[in-house]
Predicted model as a PDB file, atoms N, CA, C, CB and O in Angstrom, pLDDT in the B-factor column:
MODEL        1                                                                  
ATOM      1  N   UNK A   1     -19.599  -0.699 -32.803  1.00 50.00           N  
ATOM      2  CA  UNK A   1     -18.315  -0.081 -32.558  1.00 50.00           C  
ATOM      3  C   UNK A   1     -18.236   1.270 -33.249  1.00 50.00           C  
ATOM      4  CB  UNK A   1     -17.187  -0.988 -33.027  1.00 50.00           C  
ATOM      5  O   UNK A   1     -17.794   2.249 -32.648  1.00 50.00           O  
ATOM      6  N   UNK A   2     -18.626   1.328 -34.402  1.00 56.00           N  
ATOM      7  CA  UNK A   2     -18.553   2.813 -35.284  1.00 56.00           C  
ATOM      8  C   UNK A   2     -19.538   3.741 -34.483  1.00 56.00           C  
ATOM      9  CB  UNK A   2     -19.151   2.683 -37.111  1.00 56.00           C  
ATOM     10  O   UNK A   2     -19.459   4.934 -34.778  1.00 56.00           O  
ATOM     11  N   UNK A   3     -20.491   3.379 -33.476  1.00 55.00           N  
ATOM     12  CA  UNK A   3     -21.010   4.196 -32.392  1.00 55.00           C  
ATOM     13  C   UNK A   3     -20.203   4.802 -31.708  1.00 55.00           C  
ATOM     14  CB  UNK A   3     -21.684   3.616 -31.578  1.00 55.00           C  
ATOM     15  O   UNK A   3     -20.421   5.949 -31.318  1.00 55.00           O  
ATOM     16  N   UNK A   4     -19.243   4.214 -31.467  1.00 56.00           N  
ATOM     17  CA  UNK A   4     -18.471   4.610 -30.095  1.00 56.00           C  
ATOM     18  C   UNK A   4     -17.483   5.689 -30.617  1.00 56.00           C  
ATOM     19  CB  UNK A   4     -17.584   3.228 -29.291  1.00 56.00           C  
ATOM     20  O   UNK A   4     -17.227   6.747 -30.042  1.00 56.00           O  
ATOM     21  N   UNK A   5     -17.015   5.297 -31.690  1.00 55.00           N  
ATOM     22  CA  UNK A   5     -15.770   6.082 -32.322  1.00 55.00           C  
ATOM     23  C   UNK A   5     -16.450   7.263 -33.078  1.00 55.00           C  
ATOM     24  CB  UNK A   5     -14.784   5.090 -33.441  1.00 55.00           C  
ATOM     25  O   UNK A   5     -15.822   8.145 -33.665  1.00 55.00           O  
ATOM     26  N   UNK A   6     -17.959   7.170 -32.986  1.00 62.00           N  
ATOM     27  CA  UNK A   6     -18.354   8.748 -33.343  1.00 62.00           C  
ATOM     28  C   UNK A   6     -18.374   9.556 -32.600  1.00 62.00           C  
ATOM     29  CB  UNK A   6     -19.419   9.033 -33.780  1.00 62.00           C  
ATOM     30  O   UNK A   6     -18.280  10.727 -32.969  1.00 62.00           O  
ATOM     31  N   UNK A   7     -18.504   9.216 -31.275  1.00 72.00           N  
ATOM     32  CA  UNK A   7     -18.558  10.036 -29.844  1.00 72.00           C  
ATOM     33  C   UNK A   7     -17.271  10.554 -30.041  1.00 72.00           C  
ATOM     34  CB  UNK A   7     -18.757   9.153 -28.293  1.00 72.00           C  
ATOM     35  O   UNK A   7     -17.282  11.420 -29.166  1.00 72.00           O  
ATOM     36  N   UNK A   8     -16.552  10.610 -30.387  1.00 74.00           N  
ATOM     37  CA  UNK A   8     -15.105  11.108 -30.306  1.00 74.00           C  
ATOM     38  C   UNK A   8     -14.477  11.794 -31.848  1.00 74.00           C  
ATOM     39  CB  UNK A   8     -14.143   9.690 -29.823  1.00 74.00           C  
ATOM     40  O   UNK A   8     -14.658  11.387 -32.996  1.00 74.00           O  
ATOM     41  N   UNK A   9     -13.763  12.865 -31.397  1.00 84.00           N  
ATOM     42  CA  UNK A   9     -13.168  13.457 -32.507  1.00 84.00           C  
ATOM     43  C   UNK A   9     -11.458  12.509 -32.877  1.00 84.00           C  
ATOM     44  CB  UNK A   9     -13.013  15.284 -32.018  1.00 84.00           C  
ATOM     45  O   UNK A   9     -10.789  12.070 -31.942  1.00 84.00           O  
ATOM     46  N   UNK A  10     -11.189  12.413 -33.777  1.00 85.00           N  
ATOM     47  CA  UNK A  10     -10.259  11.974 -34.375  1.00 85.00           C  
ATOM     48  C   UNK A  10      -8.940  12.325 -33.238  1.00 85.00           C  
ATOM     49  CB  UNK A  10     -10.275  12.613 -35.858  1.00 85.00           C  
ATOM     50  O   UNK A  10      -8.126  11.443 -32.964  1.00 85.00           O  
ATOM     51  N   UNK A  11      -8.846  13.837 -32.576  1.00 89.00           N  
ATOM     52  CA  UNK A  11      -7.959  14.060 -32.063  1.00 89.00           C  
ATOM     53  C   UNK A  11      -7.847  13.636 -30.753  1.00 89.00           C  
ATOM     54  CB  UNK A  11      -7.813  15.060 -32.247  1.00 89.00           C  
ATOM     55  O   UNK A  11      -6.831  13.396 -30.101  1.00 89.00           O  
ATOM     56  N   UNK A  12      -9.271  13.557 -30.380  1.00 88.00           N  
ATOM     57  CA  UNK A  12      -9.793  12.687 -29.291  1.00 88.00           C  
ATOM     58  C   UNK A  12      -8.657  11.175 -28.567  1.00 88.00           C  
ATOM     59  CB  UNK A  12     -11.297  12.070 -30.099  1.00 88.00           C  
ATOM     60  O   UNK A  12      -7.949  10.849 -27.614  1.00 88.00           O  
ATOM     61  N   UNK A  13      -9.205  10.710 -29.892  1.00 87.00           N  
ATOM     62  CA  UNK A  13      -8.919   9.300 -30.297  1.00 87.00           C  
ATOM     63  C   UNK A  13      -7.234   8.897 -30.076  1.00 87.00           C  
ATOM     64  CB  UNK A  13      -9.392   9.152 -31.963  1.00 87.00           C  
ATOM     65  O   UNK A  13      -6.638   7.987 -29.500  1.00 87.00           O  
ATOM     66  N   UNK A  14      -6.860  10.034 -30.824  1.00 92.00           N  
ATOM     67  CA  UNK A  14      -5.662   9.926 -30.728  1.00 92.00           C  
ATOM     68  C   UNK A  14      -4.708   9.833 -29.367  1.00 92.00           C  
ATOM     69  CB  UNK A  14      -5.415  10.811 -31.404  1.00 92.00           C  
ATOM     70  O   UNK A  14      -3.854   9.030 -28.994  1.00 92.00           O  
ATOM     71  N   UNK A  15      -5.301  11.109 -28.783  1.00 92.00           N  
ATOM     72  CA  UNK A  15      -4.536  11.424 -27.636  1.00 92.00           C  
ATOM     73  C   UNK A  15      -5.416  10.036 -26.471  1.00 92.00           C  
ATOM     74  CB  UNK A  15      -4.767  13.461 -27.156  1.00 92.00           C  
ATOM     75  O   UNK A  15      -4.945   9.796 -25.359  1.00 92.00           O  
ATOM     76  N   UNK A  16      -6.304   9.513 -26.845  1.00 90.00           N  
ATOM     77  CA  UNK A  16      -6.478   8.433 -25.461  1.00 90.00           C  
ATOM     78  C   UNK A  16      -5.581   7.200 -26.065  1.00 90.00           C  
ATOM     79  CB  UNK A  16      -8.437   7.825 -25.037  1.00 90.00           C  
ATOM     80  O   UNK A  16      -5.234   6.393 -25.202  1.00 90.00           O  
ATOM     81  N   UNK A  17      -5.269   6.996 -27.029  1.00 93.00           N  
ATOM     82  CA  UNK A  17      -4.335   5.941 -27.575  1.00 93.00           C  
ATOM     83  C   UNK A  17      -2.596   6.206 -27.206  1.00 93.00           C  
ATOM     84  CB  UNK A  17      -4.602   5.953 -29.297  1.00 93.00           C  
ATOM     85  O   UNK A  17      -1.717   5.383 -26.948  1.00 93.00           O  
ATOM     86  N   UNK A  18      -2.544   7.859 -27.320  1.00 95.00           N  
ATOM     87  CA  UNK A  18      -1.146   7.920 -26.888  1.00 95.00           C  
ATOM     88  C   UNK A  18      -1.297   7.574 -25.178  1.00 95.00           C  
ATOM     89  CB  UNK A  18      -0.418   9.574 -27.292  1.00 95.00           C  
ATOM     90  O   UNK A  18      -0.309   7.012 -24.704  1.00 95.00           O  
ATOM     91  N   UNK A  19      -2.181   7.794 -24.435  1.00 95.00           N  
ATOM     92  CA  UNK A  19      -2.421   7.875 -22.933  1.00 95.00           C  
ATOM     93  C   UNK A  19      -2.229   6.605 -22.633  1.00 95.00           C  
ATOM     94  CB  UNK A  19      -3.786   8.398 -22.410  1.00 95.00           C  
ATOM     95  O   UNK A  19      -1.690   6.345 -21.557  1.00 95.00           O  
ATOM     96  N   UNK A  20      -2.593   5.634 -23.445  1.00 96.00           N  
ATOM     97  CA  UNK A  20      -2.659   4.428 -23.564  1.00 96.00           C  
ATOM     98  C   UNK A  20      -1.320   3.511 -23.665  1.00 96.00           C  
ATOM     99  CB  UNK A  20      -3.428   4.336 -24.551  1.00 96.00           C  
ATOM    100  O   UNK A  20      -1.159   2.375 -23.219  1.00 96.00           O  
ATOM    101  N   UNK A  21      -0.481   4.264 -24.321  1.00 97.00           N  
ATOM    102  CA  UNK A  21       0.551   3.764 -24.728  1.00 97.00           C  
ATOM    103  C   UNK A  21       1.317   4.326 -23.625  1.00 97.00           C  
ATOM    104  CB  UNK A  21       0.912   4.021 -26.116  1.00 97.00           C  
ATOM    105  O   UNK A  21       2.123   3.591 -23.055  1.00 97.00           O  
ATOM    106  N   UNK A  22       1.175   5.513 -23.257  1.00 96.00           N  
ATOM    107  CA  UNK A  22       1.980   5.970 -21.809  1.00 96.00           C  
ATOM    108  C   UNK A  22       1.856   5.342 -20.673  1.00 96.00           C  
ATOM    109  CB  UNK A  22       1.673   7.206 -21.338  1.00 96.00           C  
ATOM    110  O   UNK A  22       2.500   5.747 -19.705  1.00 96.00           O  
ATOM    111  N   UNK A  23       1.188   4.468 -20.586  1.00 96.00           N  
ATOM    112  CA  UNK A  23       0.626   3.712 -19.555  1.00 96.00           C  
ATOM    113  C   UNK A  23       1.384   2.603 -19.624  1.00 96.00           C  
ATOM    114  CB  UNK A  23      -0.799   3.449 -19.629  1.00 96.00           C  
ATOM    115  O   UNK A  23       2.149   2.283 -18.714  1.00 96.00           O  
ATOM    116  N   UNK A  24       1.242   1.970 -20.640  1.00 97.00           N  
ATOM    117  CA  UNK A  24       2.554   0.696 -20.585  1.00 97.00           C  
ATOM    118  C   UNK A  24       3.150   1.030 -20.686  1.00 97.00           C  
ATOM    119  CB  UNK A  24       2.911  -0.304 -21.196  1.00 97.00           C  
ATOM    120  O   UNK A  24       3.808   0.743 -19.686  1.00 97.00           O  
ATOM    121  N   UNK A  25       3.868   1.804 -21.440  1.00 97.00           N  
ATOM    122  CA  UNK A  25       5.422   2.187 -20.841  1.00 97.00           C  
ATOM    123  C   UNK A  25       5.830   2.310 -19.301  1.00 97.00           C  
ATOM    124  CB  UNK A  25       5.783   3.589 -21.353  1.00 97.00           C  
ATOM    125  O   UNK A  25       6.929   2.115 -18.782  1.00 97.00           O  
ATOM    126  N   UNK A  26       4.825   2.626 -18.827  1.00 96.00           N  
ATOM    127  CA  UNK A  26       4.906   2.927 -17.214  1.00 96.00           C  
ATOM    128  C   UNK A  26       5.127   1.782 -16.648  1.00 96.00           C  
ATOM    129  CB  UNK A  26       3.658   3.538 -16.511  1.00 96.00           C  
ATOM    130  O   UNK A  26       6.140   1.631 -15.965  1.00 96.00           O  
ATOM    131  N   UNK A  27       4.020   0.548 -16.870  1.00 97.00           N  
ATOM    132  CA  UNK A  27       3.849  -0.694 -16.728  1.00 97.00           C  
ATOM    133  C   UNK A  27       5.391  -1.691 -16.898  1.00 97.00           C  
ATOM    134  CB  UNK A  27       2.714  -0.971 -17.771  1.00 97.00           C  
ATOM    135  O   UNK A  27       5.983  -2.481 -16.163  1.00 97.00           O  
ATOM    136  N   UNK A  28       5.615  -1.133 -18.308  1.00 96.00           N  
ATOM    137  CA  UNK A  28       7.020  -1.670 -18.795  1.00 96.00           C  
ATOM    138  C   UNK A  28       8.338  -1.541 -17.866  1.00 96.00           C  
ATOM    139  CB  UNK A  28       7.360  -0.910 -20.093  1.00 96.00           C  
ATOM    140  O   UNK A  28       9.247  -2.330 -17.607  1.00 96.00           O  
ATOM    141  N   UNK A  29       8.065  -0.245 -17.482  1.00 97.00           N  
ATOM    142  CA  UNK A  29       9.088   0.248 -16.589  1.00 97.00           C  
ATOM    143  C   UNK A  29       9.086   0.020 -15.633  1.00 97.00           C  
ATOM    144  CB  UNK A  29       9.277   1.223 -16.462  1.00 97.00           C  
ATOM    145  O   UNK A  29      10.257   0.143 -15.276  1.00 97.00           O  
ATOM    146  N   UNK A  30       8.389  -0.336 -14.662  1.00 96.00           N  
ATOM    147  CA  UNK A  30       8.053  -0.755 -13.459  1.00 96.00           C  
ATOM    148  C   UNK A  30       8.457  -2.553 -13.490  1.00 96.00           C  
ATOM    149  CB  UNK A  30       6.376  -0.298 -13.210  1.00 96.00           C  
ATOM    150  O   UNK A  30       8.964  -3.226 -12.593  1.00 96.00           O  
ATOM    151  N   UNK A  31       8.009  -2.974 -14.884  1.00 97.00           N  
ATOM    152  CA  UNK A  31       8.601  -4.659 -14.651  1.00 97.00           C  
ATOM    153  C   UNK A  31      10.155  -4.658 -14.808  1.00 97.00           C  
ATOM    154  CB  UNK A  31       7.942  -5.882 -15.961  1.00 97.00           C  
ATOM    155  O   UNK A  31      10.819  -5.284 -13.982  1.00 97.00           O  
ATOM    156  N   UNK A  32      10.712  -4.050 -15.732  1.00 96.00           N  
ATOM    157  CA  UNK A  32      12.287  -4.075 -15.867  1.00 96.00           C  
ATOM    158  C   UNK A  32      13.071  -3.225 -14.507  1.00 96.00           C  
ATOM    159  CB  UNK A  32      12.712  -3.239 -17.472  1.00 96.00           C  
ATOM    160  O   UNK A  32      14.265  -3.253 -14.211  1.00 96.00           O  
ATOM    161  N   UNK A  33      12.131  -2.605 -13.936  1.00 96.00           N  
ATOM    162  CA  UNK A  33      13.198  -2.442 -12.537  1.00 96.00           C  
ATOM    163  C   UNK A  33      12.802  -3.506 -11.313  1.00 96.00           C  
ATOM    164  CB  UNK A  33      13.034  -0.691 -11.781  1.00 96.00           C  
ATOM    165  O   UNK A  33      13.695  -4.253 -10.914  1.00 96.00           O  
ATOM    166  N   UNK A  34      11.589  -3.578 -10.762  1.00 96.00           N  
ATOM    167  CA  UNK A  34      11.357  -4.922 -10.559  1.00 96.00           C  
ATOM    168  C   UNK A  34      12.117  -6.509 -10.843  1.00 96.00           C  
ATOM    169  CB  UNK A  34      10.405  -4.880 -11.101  1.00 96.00           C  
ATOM    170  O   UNK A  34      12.163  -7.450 -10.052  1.00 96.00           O  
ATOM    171  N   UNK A  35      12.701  -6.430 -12.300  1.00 96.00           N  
ATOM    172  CA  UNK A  35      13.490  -7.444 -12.792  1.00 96.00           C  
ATOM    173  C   UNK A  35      14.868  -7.208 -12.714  1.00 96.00           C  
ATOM    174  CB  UNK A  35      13.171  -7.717 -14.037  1.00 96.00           C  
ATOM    175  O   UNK A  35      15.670  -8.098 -12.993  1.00 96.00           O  
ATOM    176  N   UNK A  36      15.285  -5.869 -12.290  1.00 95.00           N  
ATOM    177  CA  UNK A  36      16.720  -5.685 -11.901  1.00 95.00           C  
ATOM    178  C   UNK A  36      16.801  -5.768 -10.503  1.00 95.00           C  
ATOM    179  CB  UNK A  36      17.323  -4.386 -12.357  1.00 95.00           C  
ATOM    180  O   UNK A  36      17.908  -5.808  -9.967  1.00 95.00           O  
ATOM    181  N   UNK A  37      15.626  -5.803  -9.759  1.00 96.00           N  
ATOM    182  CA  UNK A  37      15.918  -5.339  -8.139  1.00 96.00           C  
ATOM    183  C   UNK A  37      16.035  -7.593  -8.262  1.00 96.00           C  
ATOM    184  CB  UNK A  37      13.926  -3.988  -6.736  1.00 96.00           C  
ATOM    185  O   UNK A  37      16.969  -8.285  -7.858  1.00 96.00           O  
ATOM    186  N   UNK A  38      15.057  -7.952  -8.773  1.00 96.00           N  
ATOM    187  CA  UNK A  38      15.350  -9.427  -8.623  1.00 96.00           C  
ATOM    188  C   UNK A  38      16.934 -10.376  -8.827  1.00 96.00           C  
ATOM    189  CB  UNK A  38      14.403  -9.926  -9.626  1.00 96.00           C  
ATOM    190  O   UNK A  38      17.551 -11.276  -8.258  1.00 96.00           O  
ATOM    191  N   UNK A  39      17.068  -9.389 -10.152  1.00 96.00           N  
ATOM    192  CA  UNK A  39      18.623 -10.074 -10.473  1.00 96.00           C  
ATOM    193  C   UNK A  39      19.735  -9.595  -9.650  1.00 96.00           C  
ATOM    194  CB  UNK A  39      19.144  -9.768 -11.979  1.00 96.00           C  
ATOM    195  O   UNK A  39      20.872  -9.979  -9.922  1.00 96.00           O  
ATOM    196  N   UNK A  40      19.557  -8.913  -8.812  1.00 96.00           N  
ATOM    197  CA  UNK A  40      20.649  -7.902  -7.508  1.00 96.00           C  
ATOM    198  C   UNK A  40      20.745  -8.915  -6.806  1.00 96.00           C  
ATOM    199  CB  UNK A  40      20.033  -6.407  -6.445  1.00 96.00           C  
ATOM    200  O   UNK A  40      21.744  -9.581  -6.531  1.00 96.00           O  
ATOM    201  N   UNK A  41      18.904  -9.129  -6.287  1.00 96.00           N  
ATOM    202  CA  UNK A  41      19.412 -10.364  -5.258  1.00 96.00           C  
ATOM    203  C   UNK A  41      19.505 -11.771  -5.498  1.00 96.00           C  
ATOM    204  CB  UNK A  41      18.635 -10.431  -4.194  1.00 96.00           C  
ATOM    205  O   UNK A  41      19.333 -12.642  -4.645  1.00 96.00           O  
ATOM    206  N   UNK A  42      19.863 -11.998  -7.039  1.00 96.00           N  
ATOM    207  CA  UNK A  42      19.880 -13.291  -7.025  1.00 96.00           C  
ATOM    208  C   UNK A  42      21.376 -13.732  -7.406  1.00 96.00           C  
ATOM    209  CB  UNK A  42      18.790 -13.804  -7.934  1.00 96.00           C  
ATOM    210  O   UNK A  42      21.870 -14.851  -7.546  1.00 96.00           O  
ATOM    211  N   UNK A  43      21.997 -12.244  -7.541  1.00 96.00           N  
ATOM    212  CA  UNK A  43      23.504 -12.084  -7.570  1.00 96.00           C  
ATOM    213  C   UNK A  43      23.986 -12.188  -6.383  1.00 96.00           C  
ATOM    214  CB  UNK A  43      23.990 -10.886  -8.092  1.00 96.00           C  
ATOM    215  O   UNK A  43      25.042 -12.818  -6.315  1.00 96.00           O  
ATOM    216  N   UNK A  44      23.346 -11.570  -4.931  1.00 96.00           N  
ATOM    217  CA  UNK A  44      23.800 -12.228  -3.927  1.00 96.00           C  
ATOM    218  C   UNK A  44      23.657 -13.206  -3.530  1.00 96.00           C  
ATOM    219  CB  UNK A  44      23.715 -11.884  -3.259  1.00 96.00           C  
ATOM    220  O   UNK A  44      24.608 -13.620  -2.867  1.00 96.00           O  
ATOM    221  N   UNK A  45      22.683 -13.962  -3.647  1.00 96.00           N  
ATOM    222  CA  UNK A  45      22.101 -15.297  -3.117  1.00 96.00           C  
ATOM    223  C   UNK A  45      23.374 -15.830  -3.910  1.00 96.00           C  
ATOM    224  CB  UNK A  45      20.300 -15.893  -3.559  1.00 96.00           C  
ATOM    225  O   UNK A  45      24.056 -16.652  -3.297  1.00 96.00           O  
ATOM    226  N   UNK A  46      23.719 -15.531  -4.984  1.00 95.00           N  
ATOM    227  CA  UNK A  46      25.067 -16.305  -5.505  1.00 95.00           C  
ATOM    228  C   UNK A  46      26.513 -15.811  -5.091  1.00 95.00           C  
ATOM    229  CB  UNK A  46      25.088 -16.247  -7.065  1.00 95.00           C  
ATOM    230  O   UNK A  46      27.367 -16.282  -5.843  1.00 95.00           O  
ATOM    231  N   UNK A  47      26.724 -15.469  -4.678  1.00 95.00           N  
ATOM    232  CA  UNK A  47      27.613 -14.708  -3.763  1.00 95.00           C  
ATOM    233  C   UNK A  47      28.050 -15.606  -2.570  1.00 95.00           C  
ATOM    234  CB  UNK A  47      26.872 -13.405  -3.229  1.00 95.00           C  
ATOM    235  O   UNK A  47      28.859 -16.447  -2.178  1.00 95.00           O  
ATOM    236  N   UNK A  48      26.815 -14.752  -2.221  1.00 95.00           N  
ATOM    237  CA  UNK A  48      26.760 -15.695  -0.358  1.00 95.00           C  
ATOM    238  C   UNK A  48      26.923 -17.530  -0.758  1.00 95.00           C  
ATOM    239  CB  UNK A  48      24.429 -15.402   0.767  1.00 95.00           C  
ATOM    240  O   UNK A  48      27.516 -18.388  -0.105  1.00 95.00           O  
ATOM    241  N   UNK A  49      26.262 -17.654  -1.878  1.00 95.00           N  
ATOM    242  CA  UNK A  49      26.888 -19.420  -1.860  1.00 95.00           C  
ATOM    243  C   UNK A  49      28.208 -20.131  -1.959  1.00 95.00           C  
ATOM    244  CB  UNK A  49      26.421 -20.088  -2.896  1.00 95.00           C  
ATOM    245  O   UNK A  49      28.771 -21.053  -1.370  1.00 95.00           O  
ATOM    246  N   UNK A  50      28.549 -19.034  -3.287  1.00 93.00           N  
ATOM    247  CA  UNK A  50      30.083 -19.299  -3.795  1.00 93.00           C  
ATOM    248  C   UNK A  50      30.717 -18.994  -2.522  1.00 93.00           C  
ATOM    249  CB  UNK A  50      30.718 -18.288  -5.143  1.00 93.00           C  
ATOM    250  O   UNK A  50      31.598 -19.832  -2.332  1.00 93.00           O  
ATOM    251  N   UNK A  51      30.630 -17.925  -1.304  1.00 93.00           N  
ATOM    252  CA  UNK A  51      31.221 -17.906   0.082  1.00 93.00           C  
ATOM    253  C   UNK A  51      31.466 -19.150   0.784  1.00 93.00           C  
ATOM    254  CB  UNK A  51      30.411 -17.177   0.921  1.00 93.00           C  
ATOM    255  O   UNK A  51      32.546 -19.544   1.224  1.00 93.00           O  
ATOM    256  N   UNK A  52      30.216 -19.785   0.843  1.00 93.00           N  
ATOM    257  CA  UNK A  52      29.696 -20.629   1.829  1.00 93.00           C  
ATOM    258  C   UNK A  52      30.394 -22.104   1.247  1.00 93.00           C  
ATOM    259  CB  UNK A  52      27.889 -20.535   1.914  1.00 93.00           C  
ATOM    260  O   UNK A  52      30.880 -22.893   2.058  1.00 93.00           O  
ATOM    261  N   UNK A  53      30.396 -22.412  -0.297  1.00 93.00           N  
ATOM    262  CA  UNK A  53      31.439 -23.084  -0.757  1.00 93.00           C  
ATOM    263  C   UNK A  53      32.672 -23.036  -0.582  1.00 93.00           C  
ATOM    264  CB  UNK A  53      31.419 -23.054  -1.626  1.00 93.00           C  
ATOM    265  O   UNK A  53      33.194 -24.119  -0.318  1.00 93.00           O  
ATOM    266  N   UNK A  54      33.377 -22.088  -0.641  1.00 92.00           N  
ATOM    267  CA  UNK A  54      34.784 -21.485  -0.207  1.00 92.00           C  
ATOM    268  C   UNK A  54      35.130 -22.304   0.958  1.00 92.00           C  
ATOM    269  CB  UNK A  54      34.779 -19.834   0.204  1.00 92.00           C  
ATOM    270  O   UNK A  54      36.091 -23.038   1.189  1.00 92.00           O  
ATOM    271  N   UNK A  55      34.265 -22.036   1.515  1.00 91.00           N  
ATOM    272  CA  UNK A  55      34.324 -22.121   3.026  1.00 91.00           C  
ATOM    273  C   UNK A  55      33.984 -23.683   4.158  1.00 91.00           C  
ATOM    274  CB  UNK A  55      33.223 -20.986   3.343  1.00 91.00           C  
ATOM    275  O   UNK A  55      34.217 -24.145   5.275  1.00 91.00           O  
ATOM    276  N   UNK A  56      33.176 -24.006   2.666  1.00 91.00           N  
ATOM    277  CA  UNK A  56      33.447 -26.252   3.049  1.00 91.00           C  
ATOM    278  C   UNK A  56      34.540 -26.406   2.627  1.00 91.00           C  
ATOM    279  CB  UNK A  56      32.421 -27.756   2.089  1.00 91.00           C  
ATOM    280  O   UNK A  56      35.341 -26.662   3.526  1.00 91.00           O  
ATOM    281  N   UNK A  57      35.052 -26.361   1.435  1.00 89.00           N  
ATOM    282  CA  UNK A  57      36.226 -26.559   0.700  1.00 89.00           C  
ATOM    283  C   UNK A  57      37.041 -26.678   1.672  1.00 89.00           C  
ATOM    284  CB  UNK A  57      36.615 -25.592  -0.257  1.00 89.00           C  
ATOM    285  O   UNK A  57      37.483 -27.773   2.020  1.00 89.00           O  
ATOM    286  N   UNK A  58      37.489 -25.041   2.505  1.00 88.00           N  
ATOM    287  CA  UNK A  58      38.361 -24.893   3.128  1.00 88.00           C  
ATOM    288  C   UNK A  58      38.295 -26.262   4.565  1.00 88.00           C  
ATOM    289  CB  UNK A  58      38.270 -23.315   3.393  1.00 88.00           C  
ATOM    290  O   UNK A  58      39.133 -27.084   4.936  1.00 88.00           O  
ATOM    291  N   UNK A  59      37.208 -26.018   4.929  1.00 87.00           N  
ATOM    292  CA  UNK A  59      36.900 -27.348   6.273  1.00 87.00           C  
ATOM    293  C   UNK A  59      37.648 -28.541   5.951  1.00 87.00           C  
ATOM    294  CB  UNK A  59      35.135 -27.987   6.417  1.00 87.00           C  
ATOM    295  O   UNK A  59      38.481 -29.115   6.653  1.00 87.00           O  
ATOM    296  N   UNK A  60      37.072 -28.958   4.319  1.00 87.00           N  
ATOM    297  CA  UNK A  60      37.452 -30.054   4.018  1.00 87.00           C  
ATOM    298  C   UNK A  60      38.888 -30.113   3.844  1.00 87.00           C  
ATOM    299  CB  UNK A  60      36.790 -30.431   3.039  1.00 87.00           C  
ATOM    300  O   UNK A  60      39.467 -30.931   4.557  1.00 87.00           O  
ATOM    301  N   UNK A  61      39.693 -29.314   2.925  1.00 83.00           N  
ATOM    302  CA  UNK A  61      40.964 -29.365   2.875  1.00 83.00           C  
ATOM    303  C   UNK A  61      41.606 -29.064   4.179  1.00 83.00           C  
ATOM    304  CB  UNK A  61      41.369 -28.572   1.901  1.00 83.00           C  
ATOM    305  O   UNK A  61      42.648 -29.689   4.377  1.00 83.00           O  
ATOM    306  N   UNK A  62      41.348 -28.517   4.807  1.00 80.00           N  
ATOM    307  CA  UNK A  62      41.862 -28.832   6.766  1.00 80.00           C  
ATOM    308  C   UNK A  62      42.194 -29.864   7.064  1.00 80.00           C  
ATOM    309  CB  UNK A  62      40.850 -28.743   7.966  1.00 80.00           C  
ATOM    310  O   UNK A  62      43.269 -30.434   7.250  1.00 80.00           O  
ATOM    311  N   UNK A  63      40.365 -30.290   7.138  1.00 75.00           N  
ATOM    312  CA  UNK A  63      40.777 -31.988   7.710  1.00 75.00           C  
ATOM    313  C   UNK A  63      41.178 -33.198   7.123  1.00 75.00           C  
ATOM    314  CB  UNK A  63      39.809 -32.573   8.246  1.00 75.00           C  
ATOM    315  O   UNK A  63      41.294 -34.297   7.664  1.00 75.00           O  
ATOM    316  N   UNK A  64      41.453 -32.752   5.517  1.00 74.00           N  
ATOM    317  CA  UNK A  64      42.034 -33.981   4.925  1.00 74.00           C  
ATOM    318  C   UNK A  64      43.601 -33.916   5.152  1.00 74.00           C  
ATOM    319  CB  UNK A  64      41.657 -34.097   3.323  1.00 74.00           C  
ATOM    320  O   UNK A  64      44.346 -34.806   4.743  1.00 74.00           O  
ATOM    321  N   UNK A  65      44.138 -32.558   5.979  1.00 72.00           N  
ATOM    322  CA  UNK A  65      46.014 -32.151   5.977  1.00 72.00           C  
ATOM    323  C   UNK A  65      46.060 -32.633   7.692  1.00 72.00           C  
ATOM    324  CB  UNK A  65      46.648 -29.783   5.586  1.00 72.00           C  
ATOM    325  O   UNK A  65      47.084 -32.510   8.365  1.00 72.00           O  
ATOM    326  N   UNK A  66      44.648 -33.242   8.282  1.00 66.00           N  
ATOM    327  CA  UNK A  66      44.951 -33.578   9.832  1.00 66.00           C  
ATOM    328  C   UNK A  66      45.856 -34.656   9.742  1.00 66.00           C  
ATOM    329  CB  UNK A  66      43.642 -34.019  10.774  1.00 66.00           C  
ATOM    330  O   UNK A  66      46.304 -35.173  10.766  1.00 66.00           O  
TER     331      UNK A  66                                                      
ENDMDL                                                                          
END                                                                             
């Protein structure tokens, strides 16, 4: 390993570690919007249910006033 890290100057080193770190951040960022586009639609999928509940309820309270 102390081979490898001689090939390289200190400043070298540095800047492929910050490149490195810019990279997950990228990575990072890409999962937390990914994880907001998921929770959008899992806010509608809850939506559209609580609707669709509403909406037996209502059937049911109909036909229990027949």
């Amino acid at each position: 390993m102390e081979k490898v890290l001689t090939k390289y100057t200190k400043e070298e080193l540095y800047n492929e570690i910050f490149r490195n770190y810019e990279d997950q951040i990228d990575i990072l960022k890409e999962i937390i919007q990914d994880r907001d586009k998921f929770i959008n639609m899992l806010e509608k999928q809850l939506k559209n249910s609580d609707k669709h509940i509403e909406r037996l309820y209502d059937e049911i309270g109909s036909k229990s006033s027949e």
